[in-house]
C-alpha positions in Angstrom: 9.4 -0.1 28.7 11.6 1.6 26.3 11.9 0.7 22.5 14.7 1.5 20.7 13.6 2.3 17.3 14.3 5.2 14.0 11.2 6.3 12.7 11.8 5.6 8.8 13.1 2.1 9.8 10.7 -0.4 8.3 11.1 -3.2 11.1 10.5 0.1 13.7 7.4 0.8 12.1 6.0 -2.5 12.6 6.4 -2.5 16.3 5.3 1.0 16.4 1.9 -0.2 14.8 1.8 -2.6 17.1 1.9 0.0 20.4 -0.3 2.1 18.7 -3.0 -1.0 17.9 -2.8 -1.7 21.6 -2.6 1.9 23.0 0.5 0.7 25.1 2.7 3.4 26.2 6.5 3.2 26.3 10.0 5.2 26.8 11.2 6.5 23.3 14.3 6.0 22.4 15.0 7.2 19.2 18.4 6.4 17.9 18.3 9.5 15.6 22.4 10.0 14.3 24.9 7.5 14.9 26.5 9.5 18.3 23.5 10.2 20.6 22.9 8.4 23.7 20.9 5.9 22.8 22.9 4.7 19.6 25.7 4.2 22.8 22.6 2.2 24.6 21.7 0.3 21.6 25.5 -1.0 21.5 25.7 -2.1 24.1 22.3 -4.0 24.7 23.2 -5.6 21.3 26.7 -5.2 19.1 24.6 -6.1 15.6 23.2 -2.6 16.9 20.0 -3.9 14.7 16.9 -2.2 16.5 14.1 -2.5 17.0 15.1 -3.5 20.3 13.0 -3.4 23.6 14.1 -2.9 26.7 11.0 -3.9 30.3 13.6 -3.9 33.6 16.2 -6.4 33.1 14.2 -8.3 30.3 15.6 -6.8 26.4 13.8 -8.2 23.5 14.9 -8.7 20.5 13.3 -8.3 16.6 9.8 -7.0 15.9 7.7 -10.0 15.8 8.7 -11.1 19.3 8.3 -7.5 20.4 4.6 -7.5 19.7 4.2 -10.9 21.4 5.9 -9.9 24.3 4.0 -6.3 24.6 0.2 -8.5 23.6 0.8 -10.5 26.6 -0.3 -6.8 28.6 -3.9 -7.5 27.0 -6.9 -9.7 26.9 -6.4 -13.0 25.0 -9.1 -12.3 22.4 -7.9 -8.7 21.7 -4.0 -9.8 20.9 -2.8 -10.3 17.3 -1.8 -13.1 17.2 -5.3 -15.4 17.4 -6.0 -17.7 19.7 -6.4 -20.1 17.9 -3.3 -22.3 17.1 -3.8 -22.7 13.6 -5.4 -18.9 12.5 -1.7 -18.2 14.6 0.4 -20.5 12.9 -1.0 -18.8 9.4 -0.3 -15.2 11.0 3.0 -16.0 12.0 3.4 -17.7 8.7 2.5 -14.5 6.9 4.3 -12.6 8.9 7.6 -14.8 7.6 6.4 -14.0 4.0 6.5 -10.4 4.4 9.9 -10.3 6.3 11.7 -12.7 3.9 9.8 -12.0 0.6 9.1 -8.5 0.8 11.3 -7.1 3.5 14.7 -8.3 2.6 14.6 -8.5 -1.1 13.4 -4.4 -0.8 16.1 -3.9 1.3 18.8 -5.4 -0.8 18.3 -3.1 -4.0 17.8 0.5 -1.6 21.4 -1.0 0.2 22.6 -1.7 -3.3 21.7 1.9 -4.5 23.8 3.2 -1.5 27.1 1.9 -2.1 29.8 3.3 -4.4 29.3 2.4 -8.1 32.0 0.2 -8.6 30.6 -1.8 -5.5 27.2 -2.8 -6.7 25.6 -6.2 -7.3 23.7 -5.8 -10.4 22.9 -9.8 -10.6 21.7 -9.4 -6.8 19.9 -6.3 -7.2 17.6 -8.2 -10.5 17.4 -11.5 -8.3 15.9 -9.0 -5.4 13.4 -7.6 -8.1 12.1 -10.6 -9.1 11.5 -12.2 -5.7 9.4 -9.1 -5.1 7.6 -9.5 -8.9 7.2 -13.0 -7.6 5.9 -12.3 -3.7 3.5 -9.2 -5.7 1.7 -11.9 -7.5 1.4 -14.9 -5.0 0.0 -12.0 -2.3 -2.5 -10.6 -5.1 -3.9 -13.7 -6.0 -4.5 -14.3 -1.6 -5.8 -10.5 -1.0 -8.7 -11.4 -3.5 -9.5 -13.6 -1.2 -8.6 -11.4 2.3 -9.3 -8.2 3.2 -6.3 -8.7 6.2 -3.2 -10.6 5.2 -5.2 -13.5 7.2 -9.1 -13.1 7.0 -11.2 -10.2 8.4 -9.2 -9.6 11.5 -6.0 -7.4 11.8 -3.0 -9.5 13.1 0.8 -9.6 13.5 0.8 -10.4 10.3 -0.7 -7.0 8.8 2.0 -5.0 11.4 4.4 -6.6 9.2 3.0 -6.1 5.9 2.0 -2.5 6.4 5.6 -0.7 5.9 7.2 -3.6 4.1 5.0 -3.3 1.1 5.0 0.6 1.8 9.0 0.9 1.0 8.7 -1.9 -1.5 6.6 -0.1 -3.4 9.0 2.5 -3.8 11.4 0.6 -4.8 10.1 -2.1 -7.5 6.2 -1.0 -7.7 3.7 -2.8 -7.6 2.3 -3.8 -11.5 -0.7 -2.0 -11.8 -2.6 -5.2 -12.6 -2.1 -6.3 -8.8 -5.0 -4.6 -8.1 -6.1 -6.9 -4.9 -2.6 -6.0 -3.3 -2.7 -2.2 -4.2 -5.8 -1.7 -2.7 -4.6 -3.7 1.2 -1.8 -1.4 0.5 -4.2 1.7 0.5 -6.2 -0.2 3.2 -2.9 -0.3 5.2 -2.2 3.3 4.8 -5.3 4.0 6.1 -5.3 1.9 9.4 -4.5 4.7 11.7 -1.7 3.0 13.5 0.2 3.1 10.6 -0.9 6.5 9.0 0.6 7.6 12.1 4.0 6.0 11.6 3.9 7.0 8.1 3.5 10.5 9.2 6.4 10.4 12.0 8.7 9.0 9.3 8.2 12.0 6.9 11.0 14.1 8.0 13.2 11.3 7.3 12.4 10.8 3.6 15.6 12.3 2.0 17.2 9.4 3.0 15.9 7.1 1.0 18.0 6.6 -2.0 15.7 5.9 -4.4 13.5 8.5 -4.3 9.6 8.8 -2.8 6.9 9.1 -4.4 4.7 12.1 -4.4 1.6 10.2 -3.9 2.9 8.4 -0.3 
């Protein structure tokens, strides 16, 4: 298999933990700078040229949650993450919707924002963006008291998800201090060694972020 993928790409990441939860191996294909060979690849497998993207013989797979669905289908039932169980799954897939639409995109829109020219920014969409994610910070605070996984005691999908989406969030609009029940999955998250690992691969990248990261991370 080959995965298309950028290290300090959020949606990367979370397929990344994903190999590295199931110890699968696969082709690299990092599409480091806009002209190397597999930035060409990329294009042509899919013009949005969004990636993660997953190539196994003449099968290419598209977005991160259905490339850790396809690549759990290479192990046991019981050791997958996505449960068994229809309805734990339904509430993993559920959670995995929050993070992408709640945290993901709403993070993404103020670090795009920040990148173009001043006199091409969205201030109104750029305060809308923060307060979705003051908004997500408290609803996923008030569950994580309850959790220590995004869904119970197991790691899932979900988590995968959660794991570099709250990561770059963070960075961007942080976390109140008095969230402490999602600051401390957060830390949990950094130290699931999947991610640590991904974390660590992304370093070199961090001058890219336009916002600036924090010494702590």
């Amino acid at each position: 298999m080959q995965l298309y993928y950028h290290p300090f790409s959020s949606y990367s990441q979370k397929a990344l933990i994903a190999f590295d939860e199931y110890a699968i191996d696969f082709d690299p294909r990092s599409l480091d700078g806009p002209d190397n060979p597999a930035m060409r690849e990329l294009a042509a497998l899919w013009p949005m040229k969004r990636f993660p993207v997953l190539v196994d013989g003449a099968r290419t797979v598209l977005e991160a949650s259905c490339i850790i669905e396809y690549i759990g289908l290479r192990v046991p039932a019981a050791e997958r993450l996505i449960p068994e169980d229809p309805v734990l799954a339904l509430e993993v897939r559920m959670l995995d919707r929050v993070f992408d639409n709640y945290v993901s995109t709403p993070q993404q829109k103020v670090v795009f924002d920040a990148l173009r020219p001043q006199h091409q920014r969205d201030a109104h969409g750029v305060n809308e963006a923060r307060r979705t994610l003051e908004t997500a910070y408290a609803w996923l605070d008030a569950r994580m008291a309850m959790h220590t996984w995004a869904v119970g005691e197991r790691f899932t999908l979900a988590d995968c998800a959660a794991a570099p989406f709250l990561f770059y969030a963070h960075w961007t609009h942080p976390i109140a201090p008095e969230h402490t029940h999602l600051l401390a999955y957060r830390q949990r998250l950094l130290q699931r060694s999947s991610f640590a690992r991904a974390v660590d691969a992304a370093r070199p990248y961090r001058s890219y972020f336009p916002l600036g990261a924090p010494a702590e991370d």
